[in-house]
N, C-alpha and C positions, 0 to 999 in steps of 0.2 A: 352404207352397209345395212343388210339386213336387221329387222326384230331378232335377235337366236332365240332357238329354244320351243317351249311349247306347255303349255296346262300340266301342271302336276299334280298329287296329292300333297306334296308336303308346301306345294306353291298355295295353291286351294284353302290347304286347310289355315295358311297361314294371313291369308284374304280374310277367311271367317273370325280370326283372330281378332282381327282390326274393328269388327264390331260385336264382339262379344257383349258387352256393354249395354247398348243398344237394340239389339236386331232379335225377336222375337226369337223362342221355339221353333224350330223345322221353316227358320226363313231361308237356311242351307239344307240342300240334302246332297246325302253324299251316291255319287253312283259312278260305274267304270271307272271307281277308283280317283273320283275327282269331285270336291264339291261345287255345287252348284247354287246359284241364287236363285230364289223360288220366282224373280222377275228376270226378264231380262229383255234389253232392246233390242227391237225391230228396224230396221231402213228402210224399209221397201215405198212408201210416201214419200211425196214431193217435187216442187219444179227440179227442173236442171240448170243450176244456176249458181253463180255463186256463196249468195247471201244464204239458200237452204245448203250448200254445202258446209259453210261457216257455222251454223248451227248445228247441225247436226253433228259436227267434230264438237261441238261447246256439250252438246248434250249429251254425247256417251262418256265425254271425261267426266262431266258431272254424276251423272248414273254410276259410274266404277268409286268414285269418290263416297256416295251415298248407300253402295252395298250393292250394286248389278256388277256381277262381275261376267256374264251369259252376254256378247254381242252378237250376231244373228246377221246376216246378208246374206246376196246375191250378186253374180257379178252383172247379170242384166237391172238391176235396180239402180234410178235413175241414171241407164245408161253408163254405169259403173263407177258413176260420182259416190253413190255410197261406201264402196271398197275405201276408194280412197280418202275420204273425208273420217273412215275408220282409220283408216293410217295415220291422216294427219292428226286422231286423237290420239292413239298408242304413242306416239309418240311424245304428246306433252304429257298425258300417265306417267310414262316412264319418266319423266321428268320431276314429279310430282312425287315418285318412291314407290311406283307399284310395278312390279316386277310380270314379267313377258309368263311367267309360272305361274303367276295368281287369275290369271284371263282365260275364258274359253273362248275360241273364236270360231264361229261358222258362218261357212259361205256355200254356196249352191252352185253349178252347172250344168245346161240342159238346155235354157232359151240362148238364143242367139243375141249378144250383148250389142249394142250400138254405143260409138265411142264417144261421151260427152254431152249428147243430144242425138236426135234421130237424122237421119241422113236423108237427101232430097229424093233418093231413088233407091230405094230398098234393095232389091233385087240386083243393082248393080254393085253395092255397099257390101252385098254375101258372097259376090262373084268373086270380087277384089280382094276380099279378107280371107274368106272361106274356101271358097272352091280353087282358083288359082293357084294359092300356093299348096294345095293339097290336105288340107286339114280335112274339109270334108266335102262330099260330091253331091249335089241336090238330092239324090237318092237317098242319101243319108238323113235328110233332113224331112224331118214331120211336118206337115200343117204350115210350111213355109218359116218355121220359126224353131224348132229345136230338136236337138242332136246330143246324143250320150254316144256314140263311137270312141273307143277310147284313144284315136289319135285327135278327136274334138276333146274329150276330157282334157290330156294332156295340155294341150293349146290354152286351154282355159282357166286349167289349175295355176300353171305359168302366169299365167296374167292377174288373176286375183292373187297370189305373192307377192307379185311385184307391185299391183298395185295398194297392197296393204303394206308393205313393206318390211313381209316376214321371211322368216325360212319354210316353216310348217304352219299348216292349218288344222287345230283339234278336233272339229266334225267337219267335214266335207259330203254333200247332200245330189244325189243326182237331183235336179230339181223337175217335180211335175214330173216325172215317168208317163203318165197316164195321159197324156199328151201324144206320145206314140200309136196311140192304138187307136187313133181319128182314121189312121191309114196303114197300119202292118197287124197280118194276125196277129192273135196271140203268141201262135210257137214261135214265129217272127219275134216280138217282144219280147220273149222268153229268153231267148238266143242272145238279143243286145243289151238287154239286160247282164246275161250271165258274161258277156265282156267288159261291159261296164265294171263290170263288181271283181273281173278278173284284173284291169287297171288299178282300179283304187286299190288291191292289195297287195300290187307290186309298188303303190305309190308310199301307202304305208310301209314299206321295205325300205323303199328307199327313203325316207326319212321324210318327204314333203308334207304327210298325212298322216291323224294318229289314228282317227275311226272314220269311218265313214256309214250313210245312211240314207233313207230317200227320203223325199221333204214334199209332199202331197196335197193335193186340194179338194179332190173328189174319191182318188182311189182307194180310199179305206173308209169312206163312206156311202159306198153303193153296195147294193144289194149283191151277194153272190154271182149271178146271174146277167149280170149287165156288165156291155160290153167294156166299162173303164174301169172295170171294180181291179181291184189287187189285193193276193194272199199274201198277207204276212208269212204263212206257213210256208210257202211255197218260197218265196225271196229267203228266207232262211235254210232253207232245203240248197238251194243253189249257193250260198254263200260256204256252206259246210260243203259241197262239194268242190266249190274253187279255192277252197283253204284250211278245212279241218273245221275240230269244235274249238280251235284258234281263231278263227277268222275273224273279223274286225267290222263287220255288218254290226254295229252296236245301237242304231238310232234310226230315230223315226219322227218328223216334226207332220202335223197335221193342223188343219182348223177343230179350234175347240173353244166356246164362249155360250153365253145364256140363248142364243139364237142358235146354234147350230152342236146341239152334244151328244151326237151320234158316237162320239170315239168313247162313251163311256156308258151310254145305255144299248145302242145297235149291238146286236149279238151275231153279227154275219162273219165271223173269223173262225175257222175251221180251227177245231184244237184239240186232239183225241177223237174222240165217237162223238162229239156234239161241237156246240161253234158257241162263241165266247163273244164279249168285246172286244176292241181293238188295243184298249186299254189293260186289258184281261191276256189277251192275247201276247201285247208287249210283254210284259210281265213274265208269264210263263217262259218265253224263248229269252231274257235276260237283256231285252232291247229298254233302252230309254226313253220316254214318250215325250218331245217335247209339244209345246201348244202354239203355232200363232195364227193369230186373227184373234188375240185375245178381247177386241172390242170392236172387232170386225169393219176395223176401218171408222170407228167411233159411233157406229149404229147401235153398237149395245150400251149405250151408257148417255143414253138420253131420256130423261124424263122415266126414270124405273118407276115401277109401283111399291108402295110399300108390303106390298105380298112378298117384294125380293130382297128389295131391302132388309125387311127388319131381319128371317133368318140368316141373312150372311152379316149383320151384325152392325146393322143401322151406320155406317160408315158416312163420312162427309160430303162424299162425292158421288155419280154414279159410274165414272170412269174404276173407282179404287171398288165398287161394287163390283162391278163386272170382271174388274182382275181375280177379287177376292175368290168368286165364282169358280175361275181355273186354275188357280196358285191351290183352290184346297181340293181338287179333284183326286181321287186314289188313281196313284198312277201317271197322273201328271208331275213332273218334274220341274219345268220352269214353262209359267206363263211371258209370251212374247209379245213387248207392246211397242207398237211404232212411237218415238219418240223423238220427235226435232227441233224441240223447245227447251229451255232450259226448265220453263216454270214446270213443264208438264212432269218433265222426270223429275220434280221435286215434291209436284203432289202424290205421284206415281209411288214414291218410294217410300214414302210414309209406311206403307203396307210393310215393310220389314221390320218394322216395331208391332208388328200385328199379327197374335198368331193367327194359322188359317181355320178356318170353321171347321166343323164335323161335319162329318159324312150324315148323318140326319140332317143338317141344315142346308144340306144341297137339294136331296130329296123333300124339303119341304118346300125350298122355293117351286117347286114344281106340282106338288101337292094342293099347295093354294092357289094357282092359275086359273 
């Protein structure tokens, strides 16, 4: 039988309960009505194999145990071993007295999953799965690798449930949008886009999904003008037209860490008669910003200088630096950190007895460079 049920407030708040004790100042923040852990795991690293599966299900029980209560996938990561190895930890959570209401789970849709490991003949692998039975027609599909059609969504929401072993999924992410537009114009984009976003709102109807949101690499960090950029304003525009100021467009995941912090100094988001942040931007339309690449695959947290260190608060590690960096960003919500070691999410979560820095101590690591 399925996970029942799904993230609540009274579930949430009752998560934060468990470490009151504990758990710094604003290591929970509360939003769309749900609290959140100012950390939370990533899957997207790793062989395809059992032993990183096995870890990885050790490390998010661990992380929920320790105050992450934010897990974070894809169904195309590691071939969809991540889904499942989150399954197979939900399930000893639950065993352990944490309740399906105190977790937020998100997962993504958009690249073309391969089952277990990569297949010997690609293209024959899409025919089979894909095209065949009707899910989706090569035309549908971008750059040879990804599709938001929403009878591909469908297809794929189905499979990340099952393979997590839920009923509902709390954000659900078209993932990489901006992937599309290597090959369909914009008004193209625009268009499957606005089905996309008309699925997920029938999905949230039907009870599979509670929000959903797009989860981006590039497109909210290009310039206006460049051909993969993406309007917030504009995705919110269409979400109110395929559903009201009801609609359920609530989120928004991008990169954001000490190498790459355009989501919070770039002013290219259209908002009124001038253009804002993207962080600025969330904000205003009432989306929630989530961060991952918080260490950008472990580049940011090598060898910091003390220029960074000491304003984010001379901390032990440069790993818990460079989280500290995005957990205290205005605007940021939960920093996303790949984690498939047990050690890691234990140094990792020290940070929740930490509060987050000031907004002057971000702008001084930068100051002093």
């Amino acid at each position: 039988m399925p996970l029942d049920g799904w993230a609540t407030l009274d579930g949430t708040a009752r998560y934060c309960e468990r470490f009151r004790a504990v758990a710094a100042a604003d290591h929970f923040r509360k939003q769309q009505d749900l609290w959140f852990s100012s950390i939370g795991v990533g899957t997207y690293l790793g062989d395809a194999d059992k032993e990183t599966d096995a870890r990885y299900a050790e490390a998010v029980t661990r992380a929920v145990e320790l105050g992450a209560n934010v897990i974070d996938t894809a169904a195309n990561y590691r071939f969809q071993r991540s889904e499942r190895a989150i399954g197979a930890a939900l399930r000893e959570v639950s065993e352990r007295g944490f309740a399906r209401a105190e977790l937020v789970i998100c997962t993504k849709g958009g690249y073309l999953p391969f089952d277990g490991g990569p297949p010997t003949d690609v293209r024959q692998y899409i025919e089979d799965n894909f095209v065949k039975p009707g899910i989706a027609s090569f035309a549908d599909i971008a750059a040879g690798a990804h599709c938001m059609t929403p009878r591909y969504l469908q297809s794929q929401l189905s499979q990340s449930l099952a393979n997590m072993n839920l009923s509902c999924i709390d954000v659900y992410y078209v993932h990489n949008p901006e992937s599309q537009l290597s090959e369909v114009s914009a008004e193209e984009f625009w268009q499957r886009l606005r089905a996309a976003f008309e699925f997920l709102e029938q999905s949230v109807a039907n009870g599979k999904i509670r929000n959903y949101g797009v989860a981006t690499w590039n497109g909210f960090r290009a310039e206006p003008d460049a051909d993969g950029y993406h309007s917030l304003e504009r995705m919110v525009e269409i979400a109110k037209e395929v559903a009201g100021d009801e609609h359920h467009f609530r989120f928004v995941q991008l990169p954001f860490n000490l190498a790459m912090p355009e989501a919070l100094f770039f002013q290219n988001q259209k908002l009124g008669d001038g253009y804002a942040s993207t962080l600025q931007a969330a904000h205003a339309f009432g989306i929630t910003a989530i961060a991952s690449g918080s260490l950008l695959q472990g580049q940011v947290a090598r060898g910091l200088p003390e220029e960074i260190r000491v304003p984010l608060g001379s901390l032990a590690t440069d790993a818990q630096t460079g989280i500290q960096f995005v957990r205290s960003a205005p605007g940021i919500t939960t920093a996303l950190v790949g984690m498939s070691q047990r050690a890691h999410v234990e140094e990792n979560l020290q940070l929740a007895a930490v509060p987050p820095a000031q907004p002057d101590d971000l702008l001084n690591v930068f100051d002093e460079e």
